[in-house]
N, C-alpha and C positions, 0 to 999 in steps of 0.2 A: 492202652486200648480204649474204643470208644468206648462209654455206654452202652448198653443194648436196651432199645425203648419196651423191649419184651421181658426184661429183667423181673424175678419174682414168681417166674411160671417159666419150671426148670426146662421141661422140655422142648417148650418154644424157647426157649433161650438158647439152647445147645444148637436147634437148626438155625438160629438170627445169628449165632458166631460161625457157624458150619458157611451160611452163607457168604457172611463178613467175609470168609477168609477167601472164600471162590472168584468173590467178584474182587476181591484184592490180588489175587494172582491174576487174575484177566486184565486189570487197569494199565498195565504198561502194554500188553496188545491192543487193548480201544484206543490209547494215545495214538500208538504207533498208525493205526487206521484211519483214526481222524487226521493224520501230518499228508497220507496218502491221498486219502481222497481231496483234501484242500490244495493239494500240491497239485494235483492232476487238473480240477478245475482253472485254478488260474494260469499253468502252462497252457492246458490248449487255447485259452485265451488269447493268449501271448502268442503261440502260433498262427493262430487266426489271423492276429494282427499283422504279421511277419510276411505272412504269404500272401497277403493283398496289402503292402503298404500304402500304396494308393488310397484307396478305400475306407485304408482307416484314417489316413489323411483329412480325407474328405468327412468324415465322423464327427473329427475330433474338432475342424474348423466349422459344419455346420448345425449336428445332432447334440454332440456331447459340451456343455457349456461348460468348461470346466474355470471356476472359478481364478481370476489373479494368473494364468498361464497362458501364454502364446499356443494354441493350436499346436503347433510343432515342438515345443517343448515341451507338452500337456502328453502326445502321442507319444513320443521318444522316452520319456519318465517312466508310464504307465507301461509302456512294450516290456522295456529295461527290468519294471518290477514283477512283471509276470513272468518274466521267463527266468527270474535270477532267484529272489525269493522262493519261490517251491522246489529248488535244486535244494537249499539250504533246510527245508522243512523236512525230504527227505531224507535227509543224512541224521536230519535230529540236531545239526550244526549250527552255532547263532538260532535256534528258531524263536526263542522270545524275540529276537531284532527281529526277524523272517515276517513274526504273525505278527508285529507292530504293522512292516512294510505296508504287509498285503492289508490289515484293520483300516489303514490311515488311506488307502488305494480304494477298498470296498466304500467306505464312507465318502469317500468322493463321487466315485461310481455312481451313486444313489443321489447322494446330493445336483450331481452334474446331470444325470438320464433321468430323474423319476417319473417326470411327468408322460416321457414314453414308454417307460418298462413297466406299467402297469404294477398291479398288484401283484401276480404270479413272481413278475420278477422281481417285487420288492420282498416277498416271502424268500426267495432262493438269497437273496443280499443280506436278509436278516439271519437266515442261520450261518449260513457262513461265517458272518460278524460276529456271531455269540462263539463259534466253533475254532474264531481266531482270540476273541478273547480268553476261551477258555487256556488255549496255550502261548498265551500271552501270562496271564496271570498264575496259571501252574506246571508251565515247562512241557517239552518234549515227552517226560516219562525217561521211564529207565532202559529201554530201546532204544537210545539213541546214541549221536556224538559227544552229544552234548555230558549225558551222565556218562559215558566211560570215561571222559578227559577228567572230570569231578575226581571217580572212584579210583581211577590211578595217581592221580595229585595229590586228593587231600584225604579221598575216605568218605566224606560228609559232607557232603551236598545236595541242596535241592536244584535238579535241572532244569 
């Protein structure tokens, strides 16, 4: 168990563990919420895309510069990752691969649009970024594919 920075001063000590343990039973529902709501952003994107191929055609060869990629292979890559990736997030399945996908997709994004998405939209790419790094770097959570395939295989695992 951690530390408690309130240690020495019983009483606050008993509500900094009381707490500890609340927001530790909630940590595999904020995962689960955070796979949700990044999965939803970047699918409808992915629809967007789908539904005026055209449109994003014409995006990707005239708006979006996307570095070292053909236009067409730059749109077809990006569609592919939007709508495939955030299936995988919600299941909790491959999602460290998933929040790679979509980490290495948002950084593009940004790199290839920024000087038209303004600030607003460079705020919306940055948290996403952090919010895919986060499950990039600490898994799914216990809500997911991912830790039940662990807990029935091995027991111990981090997801």
């Amino acid at each position: 168990m951690r530390k408690c920075l309130c240690n020495g001063h019983l009483p606050f000590a008993a509500f900094c563990r009381t707490v500890a343990v609340f927001v530790g039973r909630l940590a595999p529902l904020f995962d689960l919420l955070v796979r949700l709501y990044l999965a939803r952003v970047f699918f409808l994107s992915g629809l967007t895309k789908i539904r005026s191929w055209d449109g994003t055609l014409y995006l990707f060869t005239s708006e979006y510069h996307v570095p070292l990629l053909p236009p067409l292979l730059a749109a077809v890559m990006a569609t592919s990752a939007e709508l495939a990736f955030p299936v995988l997030l919600v299941l909790g399945w491959r999602a460290r691969f998933a929040a790679l996908g979509l980490f290495i997709l948002n950084t593009v994004a940004v790199i290839s649009y920024y000087p038209a998405m303004g600030e607003l939209g460079l705020k919306d790419h940055l948290m996403w970024g952090v919010l895919l790094a986060m499950l990039l770097f600490h898994g799914a959570g216990n809500l997911s594919f991912d830790a039940w395939l662990c807990r029935k295989n091995t027991g111990a695992c981090q997801s």
